[in-house]
N, C-alpha and C positions, 0 to 999 in steps of 0.2 A: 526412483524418486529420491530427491533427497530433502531434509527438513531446515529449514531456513530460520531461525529464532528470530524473532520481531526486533531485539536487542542488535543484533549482528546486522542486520536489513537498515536499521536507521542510523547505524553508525557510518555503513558507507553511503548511504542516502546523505546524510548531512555531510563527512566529510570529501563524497566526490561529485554534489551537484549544488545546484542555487535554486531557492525558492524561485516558482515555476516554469522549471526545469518538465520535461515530461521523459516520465521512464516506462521505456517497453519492457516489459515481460513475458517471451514466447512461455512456458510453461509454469502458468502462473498456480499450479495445484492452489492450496486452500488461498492465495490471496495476503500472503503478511508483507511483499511486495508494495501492493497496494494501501494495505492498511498503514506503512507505513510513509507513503506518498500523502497520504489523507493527511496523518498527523504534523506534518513537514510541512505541507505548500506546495507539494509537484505535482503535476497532473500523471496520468498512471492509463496506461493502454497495457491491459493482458488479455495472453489467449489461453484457454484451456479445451483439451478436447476428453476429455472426462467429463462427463455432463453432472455427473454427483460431486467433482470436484466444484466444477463452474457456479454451480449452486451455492455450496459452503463459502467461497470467493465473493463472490454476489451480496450474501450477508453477514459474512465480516465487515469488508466495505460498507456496505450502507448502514452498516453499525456506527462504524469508525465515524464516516460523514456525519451521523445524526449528535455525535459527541461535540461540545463545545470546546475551542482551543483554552486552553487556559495563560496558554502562553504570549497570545495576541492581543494587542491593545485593543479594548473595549470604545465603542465609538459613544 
């Protein structure tokens, strides 16, 4: 396994996709991947076969989603 820092994950998320963009992730262990697709504007397809992993993934993300962008114009 290796450790992905959310920092490192959103820097090439933003500099090698476009808001919604959708990024695969086969071994999405805890999900900063994803969490970081959330913060961004990409949509986010992971798999995990660690079901303790899939879990931690699961609610990081729906962490992330429940958080407001701060960055995005308010309607």
């Amino acid at each position: 396994a290796t450790q992905k820092p959310l920092k490192i994950m959103t820097w090439l998320i933003v500099n090698y996709t476009n808001p919604g963009d959708t990024i695969f992730d086969p071994f999405m262990g805890s999900g900063t991947t994803g969490v970081a697709c959330v913060q961004l504007g990409r949509n986010f397809i992971g798999c995990e076969i660690d079901p303790q992993y899939y879990a931690i993934a699961e609610r990081r993300i729906r962490d992330a989603q429940a958080q407001p962008n701060l960055f995005e114009a308010q309607p």
